[in-house]
C-alpha positions as CSV (number, residue, x, y, z in Angstrom):
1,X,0.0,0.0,0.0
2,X,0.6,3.4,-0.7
3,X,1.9,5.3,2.3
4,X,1.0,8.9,0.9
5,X,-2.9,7.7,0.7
6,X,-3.3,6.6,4.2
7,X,-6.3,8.0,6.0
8,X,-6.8,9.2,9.4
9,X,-10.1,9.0,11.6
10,X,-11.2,9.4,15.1
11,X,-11.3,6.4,17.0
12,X,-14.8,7.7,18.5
13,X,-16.1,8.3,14.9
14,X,-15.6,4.3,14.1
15,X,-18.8,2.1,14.7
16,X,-18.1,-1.6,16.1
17,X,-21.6,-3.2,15.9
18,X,-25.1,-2.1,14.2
19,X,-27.2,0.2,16.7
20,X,-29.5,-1.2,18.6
21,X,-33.0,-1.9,17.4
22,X,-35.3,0.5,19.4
23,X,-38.9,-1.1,18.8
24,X,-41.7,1.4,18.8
25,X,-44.7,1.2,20.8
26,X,-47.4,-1.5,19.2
27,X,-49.9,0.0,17.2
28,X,-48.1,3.5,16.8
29,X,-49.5,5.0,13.6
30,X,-46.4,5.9,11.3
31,X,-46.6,7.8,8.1
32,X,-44.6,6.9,4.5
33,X,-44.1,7.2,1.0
34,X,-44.8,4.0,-1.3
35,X,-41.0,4.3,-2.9
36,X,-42.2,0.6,-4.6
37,X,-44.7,-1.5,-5.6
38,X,-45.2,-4.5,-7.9
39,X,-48.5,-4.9,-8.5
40,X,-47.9,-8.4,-10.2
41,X,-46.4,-9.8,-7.1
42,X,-48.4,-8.5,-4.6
43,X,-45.1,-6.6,-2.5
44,X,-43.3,-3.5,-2.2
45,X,-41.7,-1.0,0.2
46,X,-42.5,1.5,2.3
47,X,-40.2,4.5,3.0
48,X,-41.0,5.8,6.4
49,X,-41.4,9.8,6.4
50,X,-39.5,10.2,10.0
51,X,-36.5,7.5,10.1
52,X,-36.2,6.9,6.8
53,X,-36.1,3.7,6.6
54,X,-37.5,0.9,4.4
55,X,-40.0,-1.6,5.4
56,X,-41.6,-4.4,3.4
57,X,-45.3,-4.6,2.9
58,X,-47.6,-7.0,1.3
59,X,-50.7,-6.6,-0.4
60,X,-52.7,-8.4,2.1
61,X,-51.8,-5.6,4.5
62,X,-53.6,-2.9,1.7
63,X,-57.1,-1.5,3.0
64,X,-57.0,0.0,-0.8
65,X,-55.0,0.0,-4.2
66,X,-51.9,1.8,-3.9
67,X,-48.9,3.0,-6.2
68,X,-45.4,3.8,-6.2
69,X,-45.5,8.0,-4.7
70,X,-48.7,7.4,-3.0
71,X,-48.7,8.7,0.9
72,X,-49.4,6.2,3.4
73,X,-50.3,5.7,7.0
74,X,-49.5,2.3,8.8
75,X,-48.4,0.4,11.8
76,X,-45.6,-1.5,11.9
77,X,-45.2,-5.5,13.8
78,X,-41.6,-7.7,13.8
79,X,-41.8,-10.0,10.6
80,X,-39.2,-13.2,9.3
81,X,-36.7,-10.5,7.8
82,X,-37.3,-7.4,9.8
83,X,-40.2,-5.1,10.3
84,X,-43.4,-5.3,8.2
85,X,-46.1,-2.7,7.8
86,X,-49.7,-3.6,8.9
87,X,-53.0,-1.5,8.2
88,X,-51.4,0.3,5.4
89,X,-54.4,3.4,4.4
90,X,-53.7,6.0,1.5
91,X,-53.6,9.6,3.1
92,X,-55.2,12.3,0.5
């Protein structure tokens, strides 16, 4: 390796381990944007409005038709592969 390209960081900057997975209250109402949805397959992805994040939801969790852009309200419960959204309602 190149000496001249070696970087420098702060020890306190480095992380050692994910961050702990701070659950949410059951049944808090969270709001989203539909960032994907495949129709065809019945799945897509929820990006929530607050954290950001991306979770899964299924078309059996639809109260009506939605579409990628589409404004959401939902809850959220622990699924097989992380957190899945529940009671998913278009907001106008």
């Amino acid at each position: 390796p190149d000496p001249k390209k070696k970087k420098f960081f702060k020890q306190e900057d480095m992380q050692t381990s994910v961050p702990k997975y701070v659950e949410e209250e059951p049944g808090a109402v969270r709001e989203g944007i539909i960032s994907f949805f495949n129709e065809a397959k019945g799945y897509g992805f929820i990006k929530d409005l607050k954290t950001h994040e991306s979770i899964f939801v299924h078309v059996n969790q639809l109260t009506e038709p939605v579409k990628e852009n589409n404004k959401v309200s939902f809850s959220t419960e622990h699924g097989l592969k992380g957190p899945s959204a529940t009671n998913v309602k278009k907001i106008s």
